[in-house]
PDB file with one MODEL, atoms N, CA, C and O in Angstrom:
MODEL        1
ATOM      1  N   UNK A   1      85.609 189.725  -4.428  1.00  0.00           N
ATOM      2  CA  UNK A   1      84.287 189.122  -4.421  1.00  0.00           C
ATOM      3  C   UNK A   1      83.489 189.607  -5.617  1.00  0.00           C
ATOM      4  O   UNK A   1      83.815 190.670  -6.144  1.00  0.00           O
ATOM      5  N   UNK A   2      82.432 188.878  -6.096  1.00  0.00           N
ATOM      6  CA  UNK A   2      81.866 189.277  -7.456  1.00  0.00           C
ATOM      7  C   UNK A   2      80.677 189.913  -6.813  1.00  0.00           C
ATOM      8  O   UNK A   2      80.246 189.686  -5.683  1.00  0.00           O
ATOM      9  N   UNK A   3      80.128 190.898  -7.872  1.00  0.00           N
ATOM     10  CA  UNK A   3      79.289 191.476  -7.542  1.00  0.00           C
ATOM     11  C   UNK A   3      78.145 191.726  -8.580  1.00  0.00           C
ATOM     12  O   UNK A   3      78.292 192.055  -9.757  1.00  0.00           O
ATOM     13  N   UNK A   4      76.634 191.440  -7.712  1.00  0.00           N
ATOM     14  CA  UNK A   4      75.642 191.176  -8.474  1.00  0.00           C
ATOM     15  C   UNK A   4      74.442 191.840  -8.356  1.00  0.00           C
ATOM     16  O   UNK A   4      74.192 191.902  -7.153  1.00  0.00           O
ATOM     17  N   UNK A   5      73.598 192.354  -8.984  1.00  0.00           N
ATOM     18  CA  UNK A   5      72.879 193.506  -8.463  1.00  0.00           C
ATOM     19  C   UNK A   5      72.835 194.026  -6.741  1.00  0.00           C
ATOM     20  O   UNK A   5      72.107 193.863  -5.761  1.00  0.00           O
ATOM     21  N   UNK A   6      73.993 194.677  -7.065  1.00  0.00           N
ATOM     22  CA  UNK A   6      74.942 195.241  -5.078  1.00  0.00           C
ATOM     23  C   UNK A   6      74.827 194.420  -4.444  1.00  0.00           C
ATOM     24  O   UNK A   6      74.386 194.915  -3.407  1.00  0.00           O
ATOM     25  N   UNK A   7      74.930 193.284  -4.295  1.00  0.00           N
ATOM     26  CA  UNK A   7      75.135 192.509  -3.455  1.00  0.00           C
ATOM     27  C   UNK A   7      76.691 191.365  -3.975  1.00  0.00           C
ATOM     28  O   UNK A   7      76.775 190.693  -5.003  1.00  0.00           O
ATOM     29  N   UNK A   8      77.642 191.484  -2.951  1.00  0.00           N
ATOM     30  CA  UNK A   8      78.416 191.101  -3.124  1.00  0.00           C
ATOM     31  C   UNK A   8      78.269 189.592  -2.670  1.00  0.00           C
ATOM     32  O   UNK A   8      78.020 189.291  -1.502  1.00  0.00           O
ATOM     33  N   UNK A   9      78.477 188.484  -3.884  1.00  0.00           N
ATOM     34  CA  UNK A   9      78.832 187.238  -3.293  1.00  0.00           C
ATOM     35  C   UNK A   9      79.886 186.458  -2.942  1.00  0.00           C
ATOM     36  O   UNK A   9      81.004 186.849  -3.277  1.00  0.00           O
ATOM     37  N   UNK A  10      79.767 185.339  -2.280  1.00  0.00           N
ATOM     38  CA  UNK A  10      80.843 184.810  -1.697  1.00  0.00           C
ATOM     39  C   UNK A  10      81.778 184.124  -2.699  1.00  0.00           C
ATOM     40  O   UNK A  10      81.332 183.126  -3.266  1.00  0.00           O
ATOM     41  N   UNK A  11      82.987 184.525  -2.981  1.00  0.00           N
ATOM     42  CA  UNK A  11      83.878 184.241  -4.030  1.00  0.00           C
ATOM     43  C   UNK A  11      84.253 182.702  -3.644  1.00  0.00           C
ATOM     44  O   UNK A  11      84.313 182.137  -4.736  1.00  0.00           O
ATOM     45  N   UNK A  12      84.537 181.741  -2.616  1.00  0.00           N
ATOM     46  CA  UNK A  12      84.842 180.519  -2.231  1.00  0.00           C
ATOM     47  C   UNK A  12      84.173 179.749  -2.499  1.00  0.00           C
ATOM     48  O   UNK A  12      84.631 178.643  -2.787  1.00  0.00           O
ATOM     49  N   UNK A  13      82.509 180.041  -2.531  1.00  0.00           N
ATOM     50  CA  UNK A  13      81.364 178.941  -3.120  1.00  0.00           C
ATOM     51  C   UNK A  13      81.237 178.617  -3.866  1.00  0.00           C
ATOM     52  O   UNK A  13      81.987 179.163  -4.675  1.00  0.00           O
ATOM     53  N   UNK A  14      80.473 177.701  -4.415  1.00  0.00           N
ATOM     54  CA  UNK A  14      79.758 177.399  -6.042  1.00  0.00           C
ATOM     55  C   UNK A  14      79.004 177.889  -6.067  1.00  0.00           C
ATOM     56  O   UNK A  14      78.292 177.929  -5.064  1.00  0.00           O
ATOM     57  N   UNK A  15      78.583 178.742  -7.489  1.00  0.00           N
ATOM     58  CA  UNK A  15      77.995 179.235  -8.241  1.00  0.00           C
ATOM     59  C   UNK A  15      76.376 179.323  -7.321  1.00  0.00           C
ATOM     60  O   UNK A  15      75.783 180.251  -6.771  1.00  0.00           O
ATOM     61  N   UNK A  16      76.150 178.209  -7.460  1.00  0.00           N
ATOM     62  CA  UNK A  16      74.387 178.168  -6.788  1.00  0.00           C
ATOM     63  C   UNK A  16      74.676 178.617  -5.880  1.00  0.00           C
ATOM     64  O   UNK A  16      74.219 179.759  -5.833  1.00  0.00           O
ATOM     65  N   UNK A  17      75.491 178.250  -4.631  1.00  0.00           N
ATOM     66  CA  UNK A  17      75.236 178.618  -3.313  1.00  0.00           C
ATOM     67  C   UNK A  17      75.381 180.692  -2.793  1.00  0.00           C
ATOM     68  O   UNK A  17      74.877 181.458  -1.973  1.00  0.00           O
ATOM     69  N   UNK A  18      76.585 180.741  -4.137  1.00  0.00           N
ATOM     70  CA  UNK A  18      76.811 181.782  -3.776  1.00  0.00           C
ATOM     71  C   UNK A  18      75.355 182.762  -4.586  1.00  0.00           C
ATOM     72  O   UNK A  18      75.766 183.903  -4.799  1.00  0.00           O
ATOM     73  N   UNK A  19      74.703 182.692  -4.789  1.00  0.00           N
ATOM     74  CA  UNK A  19      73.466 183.316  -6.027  1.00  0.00           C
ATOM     75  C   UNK A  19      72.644 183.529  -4.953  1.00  0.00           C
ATOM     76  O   UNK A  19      71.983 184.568  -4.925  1.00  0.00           O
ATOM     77  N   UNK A  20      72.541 182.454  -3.756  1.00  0.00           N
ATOM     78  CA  UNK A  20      71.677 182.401  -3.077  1.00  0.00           C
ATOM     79  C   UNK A  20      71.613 183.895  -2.124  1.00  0.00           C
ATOM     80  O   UNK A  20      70.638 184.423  -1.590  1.00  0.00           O
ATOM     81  N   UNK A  21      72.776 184.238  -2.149  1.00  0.00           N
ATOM     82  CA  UNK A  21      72.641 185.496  -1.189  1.00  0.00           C
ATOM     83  C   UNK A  21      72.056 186.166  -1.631  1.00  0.00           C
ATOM     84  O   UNK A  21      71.292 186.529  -0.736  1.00  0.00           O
ATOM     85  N   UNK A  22      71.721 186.895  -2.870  1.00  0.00           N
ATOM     86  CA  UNK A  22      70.673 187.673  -3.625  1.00  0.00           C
ATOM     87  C   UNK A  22      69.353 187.481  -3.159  1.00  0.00           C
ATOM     88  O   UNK A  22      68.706 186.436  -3.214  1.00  0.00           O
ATOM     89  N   UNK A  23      68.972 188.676  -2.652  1.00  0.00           N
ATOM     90  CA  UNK A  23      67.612 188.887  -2.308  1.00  0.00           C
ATOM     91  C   UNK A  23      66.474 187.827  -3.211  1.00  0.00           C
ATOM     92  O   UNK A  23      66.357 188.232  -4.367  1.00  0.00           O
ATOM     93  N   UNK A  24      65.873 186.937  -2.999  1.00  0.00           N
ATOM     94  CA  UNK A  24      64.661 186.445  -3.878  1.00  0.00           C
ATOM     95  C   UNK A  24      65.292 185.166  -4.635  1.00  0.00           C
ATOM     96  O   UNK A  24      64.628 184.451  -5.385  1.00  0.00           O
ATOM     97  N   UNK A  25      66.513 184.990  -4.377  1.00  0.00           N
ATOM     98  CA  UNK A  25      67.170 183.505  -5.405  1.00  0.00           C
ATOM     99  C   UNK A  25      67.115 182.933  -4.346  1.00  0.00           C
ATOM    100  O   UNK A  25      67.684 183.331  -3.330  1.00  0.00           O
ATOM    101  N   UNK A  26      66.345 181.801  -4.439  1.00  0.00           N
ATOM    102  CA  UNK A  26      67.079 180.390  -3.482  1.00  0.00           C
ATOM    103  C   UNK A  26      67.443 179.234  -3.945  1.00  0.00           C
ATOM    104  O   UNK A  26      67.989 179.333  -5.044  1.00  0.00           O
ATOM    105  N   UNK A  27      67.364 178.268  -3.578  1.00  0.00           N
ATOM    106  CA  UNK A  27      67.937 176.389  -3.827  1.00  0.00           C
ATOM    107  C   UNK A  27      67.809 176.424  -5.620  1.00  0.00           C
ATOM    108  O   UNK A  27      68.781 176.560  -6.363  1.00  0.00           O
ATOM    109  N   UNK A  28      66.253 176.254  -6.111  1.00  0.00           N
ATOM    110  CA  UNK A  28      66.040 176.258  -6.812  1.00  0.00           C
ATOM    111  C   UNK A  28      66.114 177.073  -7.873  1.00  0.00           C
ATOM    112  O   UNK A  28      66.531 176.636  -8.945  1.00  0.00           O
ATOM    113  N   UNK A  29      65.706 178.420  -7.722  1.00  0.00           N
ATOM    114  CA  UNK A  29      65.846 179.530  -8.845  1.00  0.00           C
ATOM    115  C   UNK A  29      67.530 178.899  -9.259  1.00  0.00           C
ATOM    116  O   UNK A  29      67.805 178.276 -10.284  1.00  0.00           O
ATOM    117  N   UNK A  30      68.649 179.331  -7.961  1.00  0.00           N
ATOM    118  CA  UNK A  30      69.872 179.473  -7.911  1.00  0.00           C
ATOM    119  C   UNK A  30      70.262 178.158  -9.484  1.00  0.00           C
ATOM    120  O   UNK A  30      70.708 178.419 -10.601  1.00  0.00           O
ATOM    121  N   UNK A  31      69.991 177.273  -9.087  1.00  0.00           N
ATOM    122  CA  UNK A  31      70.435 175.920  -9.716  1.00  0.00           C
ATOM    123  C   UNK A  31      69.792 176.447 -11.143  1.00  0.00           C
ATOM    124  O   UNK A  31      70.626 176.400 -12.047  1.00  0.00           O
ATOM    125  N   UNK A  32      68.683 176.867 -11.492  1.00  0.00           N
ATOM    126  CA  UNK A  32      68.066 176.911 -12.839  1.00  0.00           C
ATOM    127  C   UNK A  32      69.003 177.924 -13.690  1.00  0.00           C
ATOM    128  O   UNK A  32      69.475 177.906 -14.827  1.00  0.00           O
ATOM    129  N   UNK A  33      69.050 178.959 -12.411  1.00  0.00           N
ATOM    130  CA  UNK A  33      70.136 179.977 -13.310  1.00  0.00           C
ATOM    131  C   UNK A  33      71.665 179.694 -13.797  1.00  0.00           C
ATOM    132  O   UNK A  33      72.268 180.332 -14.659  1.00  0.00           O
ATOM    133  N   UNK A  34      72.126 178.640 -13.079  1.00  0.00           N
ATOM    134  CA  UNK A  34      73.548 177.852 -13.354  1.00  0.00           C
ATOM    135  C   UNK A  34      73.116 177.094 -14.712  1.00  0.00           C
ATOM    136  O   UNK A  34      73.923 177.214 -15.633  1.00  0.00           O
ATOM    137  N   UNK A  35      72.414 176.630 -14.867  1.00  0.00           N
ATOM    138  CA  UNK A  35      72.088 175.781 -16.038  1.00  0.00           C
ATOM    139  C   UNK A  35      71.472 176.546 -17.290  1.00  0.00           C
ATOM    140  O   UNK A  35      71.509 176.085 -18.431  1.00  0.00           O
ATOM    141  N   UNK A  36      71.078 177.389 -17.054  1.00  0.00           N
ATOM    142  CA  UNK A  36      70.660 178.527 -18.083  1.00  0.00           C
ATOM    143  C   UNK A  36      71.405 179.400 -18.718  1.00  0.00           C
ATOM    144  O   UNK A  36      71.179 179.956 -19.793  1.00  0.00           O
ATOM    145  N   UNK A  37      72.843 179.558 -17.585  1.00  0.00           N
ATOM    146  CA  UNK A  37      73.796 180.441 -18.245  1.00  0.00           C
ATOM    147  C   UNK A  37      74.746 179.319 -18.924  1.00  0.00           C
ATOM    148  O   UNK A  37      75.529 179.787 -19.751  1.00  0.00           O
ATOM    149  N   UNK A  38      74.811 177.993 -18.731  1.00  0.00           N
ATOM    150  CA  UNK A  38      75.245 177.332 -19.594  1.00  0.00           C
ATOM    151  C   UNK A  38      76.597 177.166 -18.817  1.00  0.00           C
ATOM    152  O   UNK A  38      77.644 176.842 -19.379  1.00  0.00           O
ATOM    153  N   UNK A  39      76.456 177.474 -17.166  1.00  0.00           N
ATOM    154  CA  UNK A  39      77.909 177.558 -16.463  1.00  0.00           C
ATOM    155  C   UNK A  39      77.909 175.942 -15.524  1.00  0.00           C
ATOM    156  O   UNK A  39      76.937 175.356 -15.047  1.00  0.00           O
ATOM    157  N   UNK A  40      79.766 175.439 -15.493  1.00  0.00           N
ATOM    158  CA  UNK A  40      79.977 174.335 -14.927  1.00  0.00           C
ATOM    159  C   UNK A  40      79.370 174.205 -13.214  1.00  0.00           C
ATOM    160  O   UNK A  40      79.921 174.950 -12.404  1.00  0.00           O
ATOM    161  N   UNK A  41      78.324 173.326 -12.733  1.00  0.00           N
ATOM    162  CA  UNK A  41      77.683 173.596 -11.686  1.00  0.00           C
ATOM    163  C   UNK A  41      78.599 173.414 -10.302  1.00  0.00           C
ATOM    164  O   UNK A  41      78.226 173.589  -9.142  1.00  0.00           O
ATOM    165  N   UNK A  42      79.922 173.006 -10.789  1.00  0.00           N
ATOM    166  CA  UNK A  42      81.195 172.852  -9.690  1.00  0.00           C
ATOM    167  C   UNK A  42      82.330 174.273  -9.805  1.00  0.00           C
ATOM    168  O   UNK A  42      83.487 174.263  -9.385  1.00  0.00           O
ATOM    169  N   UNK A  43      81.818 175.134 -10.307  1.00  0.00           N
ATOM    170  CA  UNK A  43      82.986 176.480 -10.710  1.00  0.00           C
ATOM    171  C   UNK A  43      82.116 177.097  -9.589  1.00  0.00           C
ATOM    172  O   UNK A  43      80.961 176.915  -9.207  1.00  0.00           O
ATOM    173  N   UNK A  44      83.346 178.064  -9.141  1.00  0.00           N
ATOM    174  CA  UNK A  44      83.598 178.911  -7.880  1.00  0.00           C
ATOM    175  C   UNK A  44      82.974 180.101  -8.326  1.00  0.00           C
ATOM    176  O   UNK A  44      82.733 180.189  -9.530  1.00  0.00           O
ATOM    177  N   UNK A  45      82.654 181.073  -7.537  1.00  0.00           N
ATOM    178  CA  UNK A  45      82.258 182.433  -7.852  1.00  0.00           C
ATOM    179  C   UNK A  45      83.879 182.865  -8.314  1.00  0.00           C
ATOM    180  O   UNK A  45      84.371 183.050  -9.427  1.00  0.00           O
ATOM    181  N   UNK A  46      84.329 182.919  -7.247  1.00  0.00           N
ATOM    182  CA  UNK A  46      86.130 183.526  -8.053  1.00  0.00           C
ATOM    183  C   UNK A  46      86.254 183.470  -9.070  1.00  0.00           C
ATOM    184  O   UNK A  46      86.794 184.369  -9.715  1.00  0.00           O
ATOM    185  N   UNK A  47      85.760 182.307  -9.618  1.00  0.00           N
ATOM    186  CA  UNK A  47      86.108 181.747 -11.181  1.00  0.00           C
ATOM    187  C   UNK A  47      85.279 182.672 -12.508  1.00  0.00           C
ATOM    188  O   UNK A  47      85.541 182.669 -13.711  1.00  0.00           O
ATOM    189  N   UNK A  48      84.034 183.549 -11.629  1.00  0.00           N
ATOM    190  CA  UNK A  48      83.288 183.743 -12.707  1.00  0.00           C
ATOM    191  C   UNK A  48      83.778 185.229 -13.595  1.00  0.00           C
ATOM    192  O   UNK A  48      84.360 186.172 -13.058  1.00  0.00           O
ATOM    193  N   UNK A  49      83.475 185.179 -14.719  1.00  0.00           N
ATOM    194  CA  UNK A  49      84.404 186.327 -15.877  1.00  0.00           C
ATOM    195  C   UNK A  49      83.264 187.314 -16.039  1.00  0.00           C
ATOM    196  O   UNK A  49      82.094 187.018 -16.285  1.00  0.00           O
ATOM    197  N   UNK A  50      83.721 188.416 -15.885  1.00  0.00           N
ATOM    198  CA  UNK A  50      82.462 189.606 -16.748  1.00  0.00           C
ATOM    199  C   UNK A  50      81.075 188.812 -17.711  1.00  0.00           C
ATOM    200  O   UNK A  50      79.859 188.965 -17.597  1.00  0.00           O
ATOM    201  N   UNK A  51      81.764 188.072 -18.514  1.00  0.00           N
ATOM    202  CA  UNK A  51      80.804 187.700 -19.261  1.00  0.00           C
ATOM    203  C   UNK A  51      79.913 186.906 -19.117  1.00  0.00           C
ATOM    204  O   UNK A  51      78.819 186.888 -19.682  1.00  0.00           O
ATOM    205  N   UNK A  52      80.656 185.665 -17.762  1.00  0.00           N
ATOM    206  CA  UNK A  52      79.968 185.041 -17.217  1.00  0.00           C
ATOM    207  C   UNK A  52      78.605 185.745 -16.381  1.00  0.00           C
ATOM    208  O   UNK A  52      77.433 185.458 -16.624  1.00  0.00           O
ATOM    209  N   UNK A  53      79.040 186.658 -15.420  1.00  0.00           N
ATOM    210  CA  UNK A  53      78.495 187.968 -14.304  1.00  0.00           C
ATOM    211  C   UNK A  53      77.378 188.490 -15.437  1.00  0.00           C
ATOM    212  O   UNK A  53      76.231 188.300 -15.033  1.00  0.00           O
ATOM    213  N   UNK A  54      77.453 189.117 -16.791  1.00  0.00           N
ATOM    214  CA  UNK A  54      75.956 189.755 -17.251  1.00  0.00           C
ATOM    215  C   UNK A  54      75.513 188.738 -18.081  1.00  0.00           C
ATOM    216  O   UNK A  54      74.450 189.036 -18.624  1.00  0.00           O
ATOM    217  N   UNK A  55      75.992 187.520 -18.408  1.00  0.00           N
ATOM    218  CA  UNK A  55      75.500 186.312 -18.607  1.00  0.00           C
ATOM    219  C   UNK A  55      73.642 186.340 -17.231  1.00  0.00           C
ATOM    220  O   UNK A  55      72.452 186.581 -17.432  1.00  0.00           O
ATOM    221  N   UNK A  56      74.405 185.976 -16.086  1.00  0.00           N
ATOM    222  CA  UNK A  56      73.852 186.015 -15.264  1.00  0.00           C
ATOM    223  C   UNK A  56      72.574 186.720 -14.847  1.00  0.00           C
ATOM    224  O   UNK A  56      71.468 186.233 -14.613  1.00  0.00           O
ATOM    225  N   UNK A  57      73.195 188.621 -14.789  1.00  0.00           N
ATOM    226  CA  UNK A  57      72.495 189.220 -14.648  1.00  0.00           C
ATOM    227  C   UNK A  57      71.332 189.499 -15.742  1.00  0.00           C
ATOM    228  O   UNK A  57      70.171 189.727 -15.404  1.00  0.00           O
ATOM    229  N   UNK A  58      71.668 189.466 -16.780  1.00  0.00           N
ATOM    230  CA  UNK A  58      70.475 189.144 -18.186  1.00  0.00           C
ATOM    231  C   UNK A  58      69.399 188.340 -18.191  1.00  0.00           C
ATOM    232  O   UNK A  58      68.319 188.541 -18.747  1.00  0.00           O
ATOM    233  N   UNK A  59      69.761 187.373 -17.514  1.00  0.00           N
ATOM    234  CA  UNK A  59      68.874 186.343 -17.016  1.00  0.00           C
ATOM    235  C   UNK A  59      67.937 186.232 -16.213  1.00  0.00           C
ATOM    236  O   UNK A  59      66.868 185.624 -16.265  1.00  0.00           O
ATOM    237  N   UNK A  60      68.712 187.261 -14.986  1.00  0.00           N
ATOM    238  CA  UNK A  60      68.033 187.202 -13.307  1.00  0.00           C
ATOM    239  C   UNK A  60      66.754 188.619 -14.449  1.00  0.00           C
ATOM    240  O   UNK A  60      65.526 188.570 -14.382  1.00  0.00           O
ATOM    241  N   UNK A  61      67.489 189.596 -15.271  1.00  0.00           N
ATOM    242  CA  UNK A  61      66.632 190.816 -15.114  1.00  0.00           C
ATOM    243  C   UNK A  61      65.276 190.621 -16.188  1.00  0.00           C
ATOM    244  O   UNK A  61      64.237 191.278 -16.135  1.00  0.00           O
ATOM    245  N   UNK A  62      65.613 189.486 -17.207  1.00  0.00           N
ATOM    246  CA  UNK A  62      64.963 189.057 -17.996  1.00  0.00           C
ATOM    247  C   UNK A  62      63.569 188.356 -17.211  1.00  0.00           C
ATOM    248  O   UNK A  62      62.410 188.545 -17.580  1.00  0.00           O
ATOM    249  N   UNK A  63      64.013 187.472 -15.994  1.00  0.00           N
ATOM    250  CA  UNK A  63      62.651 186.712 -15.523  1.00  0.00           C
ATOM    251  C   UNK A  63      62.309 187.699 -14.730  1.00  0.00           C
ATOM    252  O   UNK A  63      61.283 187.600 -14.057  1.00  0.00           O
ATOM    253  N   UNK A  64      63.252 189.024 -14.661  1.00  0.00           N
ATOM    254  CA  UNK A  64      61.811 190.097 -13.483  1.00  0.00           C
ATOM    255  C   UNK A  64      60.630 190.387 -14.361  1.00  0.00           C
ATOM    256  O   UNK A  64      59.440 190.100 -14.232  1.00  0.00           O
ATOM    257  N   UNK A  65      61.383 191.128 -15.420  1.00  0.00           N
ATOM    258  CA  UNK A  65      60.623 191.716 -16.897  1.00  0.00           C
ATOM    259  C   UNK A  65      59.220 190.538 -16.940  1.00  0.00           C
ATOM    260  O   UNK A  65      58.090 190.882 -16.594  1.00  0.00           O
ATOM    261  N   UNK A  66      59.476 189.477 -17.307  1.00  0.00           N
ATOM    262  CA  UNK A  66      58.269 188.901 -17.514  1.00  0.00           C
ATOM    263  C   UNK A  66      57.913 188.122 -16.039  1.00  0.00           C
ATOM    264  O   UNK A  66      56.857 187.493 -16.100  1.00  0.00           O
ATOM    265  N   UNK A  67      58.298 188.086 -15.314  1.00  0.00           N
ATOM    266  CA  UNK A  67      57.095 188.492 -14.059  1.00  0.00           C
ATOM    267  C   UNK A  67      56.190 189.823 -13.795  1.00  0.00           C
ATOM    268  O   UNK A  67      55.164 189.786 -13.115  1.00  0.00           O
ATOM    269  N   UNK A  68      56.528 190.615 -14.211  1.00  0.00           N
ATOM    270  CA  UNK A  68      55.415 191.947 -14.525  1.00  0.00           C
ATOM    271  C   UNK A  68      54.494 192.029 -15.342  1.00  0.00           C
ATOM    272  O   UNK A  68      53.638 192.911 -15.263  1.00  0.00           O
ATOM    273  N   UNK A  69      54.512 191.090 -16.298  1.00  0.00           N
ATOM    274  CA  UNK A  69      54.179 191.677 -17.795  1.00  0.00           C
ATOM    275  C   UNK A  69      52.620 191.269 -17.053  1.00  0.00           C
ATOM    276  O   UNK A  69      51.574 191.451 -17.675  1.00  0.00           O
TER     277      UNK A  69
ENDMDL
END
């Protein structure tokens, strides 16, 4: 299973659905972040590569950063 700030997601889902388990991602965030990392919106979590994973996380930690500012 891939793993995303400690929370392990569901490797069988797509991408959005599985994002959703993360504390604070839902329907929407989930989908913006698939399209932002530039990833196919029908690929599996199984499918996703390291680079894909801090692709991701860069993203999720980038919109905390400027929600604080």
């Amino acid at each position: 299973m891939p793993r995303l700030l400690g929370v392990e997601i569901p490797a069988k889902k797509k991408v959005a659905y599985s994002l959703r388990y993360i504390n604070g991602i839902g329907p929407t965030r989930a989908d913006l972040l698939v399209k932002e990392a530039g990833l196919n919106p029908d690929m599996r979590a199984q499918d996703l590569t390291e680079e894909h994973l801090n692709k991701i996380l860069n993203i999720i930690t980038d919109q905390i950063g400027r929600a604080h500012v």
